[in-house]
C-alpha positions in Angstrom: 29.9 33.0 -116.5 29.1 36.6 -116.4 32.6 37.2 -118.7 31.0 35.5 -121.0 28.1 38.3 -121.2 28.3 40.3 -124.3 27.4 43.7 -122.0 30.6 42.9 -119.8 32.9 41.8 -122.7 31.7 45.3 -124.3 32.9 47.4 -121.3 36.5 49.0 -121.4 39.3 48.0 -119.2 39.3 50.6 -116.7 35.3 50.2 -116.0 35.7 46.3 -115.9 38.6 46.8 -113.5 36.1 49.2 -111.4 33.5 46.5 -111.2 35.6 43.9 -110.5 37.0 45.8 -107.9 33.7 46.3 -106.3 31.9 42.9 -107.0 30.9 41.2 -103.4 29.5 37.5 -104.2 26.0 36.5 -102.9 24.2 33.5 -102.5 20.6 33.1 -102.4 18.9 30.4 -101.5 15.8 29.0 -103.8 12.9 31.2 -102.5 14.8 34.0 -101.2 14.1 37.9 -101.8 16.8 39.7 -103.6 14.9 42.7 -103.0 11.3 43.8 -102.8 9.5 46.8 -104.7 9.2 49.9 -102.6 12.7 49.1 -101.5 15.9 51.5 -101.3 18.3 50.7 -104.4 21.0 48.3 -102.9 23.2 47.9 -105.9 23.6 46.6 -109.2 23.5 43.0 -109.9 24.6 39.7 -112.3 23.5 36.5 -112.3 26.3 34.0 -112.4 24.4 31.3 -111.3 20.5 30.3 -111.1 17.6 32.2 -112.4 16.0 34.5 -110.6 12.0 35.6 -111.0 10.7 39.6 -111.6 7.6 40.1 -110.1 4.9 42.8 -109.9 2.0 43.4 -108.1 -1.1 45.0 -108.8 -4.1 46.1 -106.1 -7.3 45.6 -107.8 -9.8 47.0 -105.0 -9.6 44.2 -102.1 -7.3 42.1 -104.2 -3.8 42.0 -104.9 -2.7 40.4 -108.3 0.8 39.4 -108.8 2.3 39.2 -112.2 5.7 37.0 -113.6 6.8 39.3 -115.2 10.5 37.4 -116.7 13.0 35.6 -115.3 16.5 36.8 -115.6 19.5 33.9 -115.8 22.9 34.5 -116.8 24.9 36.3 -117.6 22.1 39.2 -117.3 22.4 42.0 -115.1 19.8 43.7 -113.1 19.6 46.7 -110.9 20.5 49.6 -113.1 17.2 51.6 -113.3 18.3 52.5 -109.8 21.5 53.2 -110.9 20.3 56.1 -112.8 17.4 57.5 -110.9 18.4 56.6 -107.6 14.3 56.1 -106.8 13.5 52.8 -105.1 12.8 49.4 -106.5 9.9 49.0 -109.4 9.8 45.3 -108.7 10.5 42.2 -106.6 13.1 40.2 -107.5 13.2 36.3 -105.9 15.8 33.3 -106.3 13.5 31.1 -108.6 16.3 28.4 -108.2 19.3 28.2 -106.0 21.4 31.5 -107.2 25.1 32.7 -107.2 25.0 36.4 -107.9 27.8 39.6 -107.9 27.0 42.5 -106.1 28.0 46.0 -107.2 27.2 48.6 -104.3 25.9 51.7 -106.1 27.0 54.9 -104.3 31.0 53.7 -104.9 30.5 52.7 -108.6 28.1 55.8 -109.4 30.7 58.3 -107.8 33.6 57.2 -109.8 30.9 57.3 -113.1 31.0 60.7 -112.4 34.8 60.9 -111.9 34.9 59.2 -115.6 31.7 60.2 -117.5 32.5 58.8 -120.9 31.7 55.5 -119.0 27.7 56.5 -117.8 27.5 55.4 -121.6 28.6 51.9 -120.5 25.6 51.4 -118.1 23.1 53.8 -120.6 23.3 50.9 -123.2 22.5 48.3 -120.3 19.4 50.5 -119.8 18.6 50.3 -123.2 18.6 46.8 -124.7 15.8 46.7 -121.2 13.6 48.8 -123.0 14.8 47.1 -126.4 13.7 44.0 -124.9 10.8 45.2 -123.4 8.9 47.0 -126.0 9.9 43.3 -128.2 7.7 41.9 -125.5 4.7 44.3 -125.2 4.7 43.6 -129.1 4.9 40.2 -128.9 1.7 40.3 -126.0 -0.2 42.8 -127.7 -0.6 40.9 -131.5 0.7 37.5 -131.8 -1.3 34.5 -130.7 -0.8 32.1 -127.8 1.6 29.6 -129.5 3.8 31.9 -131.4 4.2 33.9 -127.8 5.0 30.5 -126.3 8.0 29.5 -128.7 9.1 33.0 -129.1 9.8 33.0 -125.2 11.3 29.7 -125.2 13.5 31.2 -128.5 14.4 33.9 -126.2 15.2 32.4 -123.6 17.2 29.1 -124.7 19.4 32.2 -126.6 20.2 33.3 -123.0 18.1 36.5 -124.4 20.8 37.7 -126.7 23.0 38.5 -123.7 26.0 35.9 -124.3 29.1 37.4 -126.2 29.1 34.0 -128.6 25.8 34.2 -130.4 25.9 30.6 -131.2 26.1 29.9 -127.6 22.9 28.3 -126.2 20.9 26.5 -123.0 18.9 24.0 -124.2 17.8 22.5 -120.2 15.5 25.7 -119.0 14.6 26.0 -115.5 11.0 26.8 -116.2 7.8 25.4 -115.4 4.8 25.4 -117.1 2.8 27.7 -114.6 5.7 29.9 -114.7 5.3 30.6 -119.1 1.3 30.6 -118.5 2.0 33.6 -115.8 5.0 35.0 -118.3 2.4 35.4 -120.9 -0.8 35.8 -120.0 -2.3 32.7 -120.6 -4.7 29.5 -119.1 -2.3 26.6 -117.7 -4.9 24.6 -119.9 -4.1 26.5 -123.0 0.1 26.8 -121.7 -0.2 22.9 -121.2 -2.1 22.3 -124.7 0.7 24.2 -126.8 3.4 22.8 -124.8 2.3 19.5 -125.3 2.1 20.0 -128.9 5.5 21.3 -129.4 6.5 18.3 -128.0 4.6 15.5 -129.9 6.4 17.6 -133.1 9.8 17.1 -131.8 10.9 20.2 -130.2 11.1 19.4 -126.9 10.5 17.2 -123.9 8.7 18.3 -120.9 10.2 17.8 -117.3 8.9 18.2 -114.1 9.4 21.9 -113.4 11.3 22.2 -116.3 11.8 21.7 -120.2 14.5 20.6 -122.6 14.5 22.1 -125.7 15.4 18.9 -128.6 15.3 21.1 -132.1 16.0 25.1 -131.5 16.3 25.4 -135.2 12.7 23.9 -135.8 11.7 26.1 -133.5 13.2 29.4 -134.2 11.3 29.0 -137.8 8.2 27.7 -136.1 8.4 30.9 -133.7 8.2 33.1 -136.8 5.1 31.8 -138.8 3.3 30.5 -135.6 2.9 27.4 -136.9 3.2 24.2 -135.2 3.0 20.9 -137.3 0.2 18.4 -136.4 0.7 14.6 -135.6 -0.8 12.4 -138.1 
């Protein structure tokens, strides 16, 4: 699964052979920390398996607020802001389903980056289709309304977030619940539920307990780009 990633299929030989040389499997069971924020950097990571939640927390005087920030599935990678800065964890990372991951320990892979520098360029690109992604998002949260976030993240995400070497490659059965988008984005459960529930009367998908299918990508792709959702008769 995480040869099929466009990142890894990008890499040259002799970095590929490095990581494959240094990948340790892990398993984590549904529930279970990866890592925590405040943590030391542990390594750099890929989901092969499972989905697993990024979480943040805020402290708003005697309260703590935690915010969904995304959740990663394969074949992304995660970890590499450490790789970099060496500073610890921004954010918590937690198995949102059962997950099979690879584990790259940092301090061997970062000292033979620095025994072949023309690869740091490599992991820089990792780094920056992040903050690609990430300003996309803060975009998309800042000026489009509720529905068009909605089917913009289910775009994104049933396109494996533009991380799979075959761009035609999709996953149409995502492992998401509706709490989960409402957190995602912002947004009521009552107004999640509402636009989720209309998406479905047009067509476009069929809602599952603690997950959705999604029926008519196409549909929704052009749906994602005008906001507009068709209304039942």
């Amino acid at each position: 699964m995480v040869q099929a990633g466009r990142w890894f299929r990008s890499l040259s030989p002799e970095l590929t052979a490095q990581m494959q040389q240094l990948a340790q499997p892990r398993l984590l069971a549904a529930g279970e920390w990866l890592f925590r924020r405040g943590d030391a950097p542990c390594g750099l990571y890929a989901v092969a398996r499972g989905s697993l939640s990024i979480s943040g927390t805020a402290a708003l005087q005697e309260n703590t607020r935690t915010a969904l920030l995304t959740l990663i599935e394969p074949p992304s990678w995660l970890g590499e802001i450490a790789l970099f800065d060496g500073e610890p964890r921004t954010h918590d990372a937690c198995a949102n389903t059962a997950c099979a991951l690879l584990h790259i320990p940092i301090p061997p892979l970062r000292e033979w980056l620095d025994a072949n520098p023309h690869c740091w360029r490599h992991m820089a690109l990792l780094l920056t289709h992040k903050l690609r992604a990430s300003l996309i998002a803060l975009e998309e949260q800042t000026v489009l309304p509720a529905p068009q976030r909605v089917m913009c993240r289910l775009v994104q995400m049933a396109m494996g977030h533009e991380q799979w070497a075959d761009r035609m490659r999709t996953h149409r059965e995502l492992a998401v619940s509706q709490e989960q988008i409402a957190r995602m984005l912002g947004l009521s459960r009552q107004t999640t539920n509402q636009i989720l529930q209309e998406l479905q009367q047009a067509g476009w998908l069929q809602l599952r307990r603690g997950k959705l299918e999604v029926l008519d990508l196409a549909a929704l792709k052009a749906a994602a780009l005008t906001g507009q959702i068709p209304t039942s008769s």
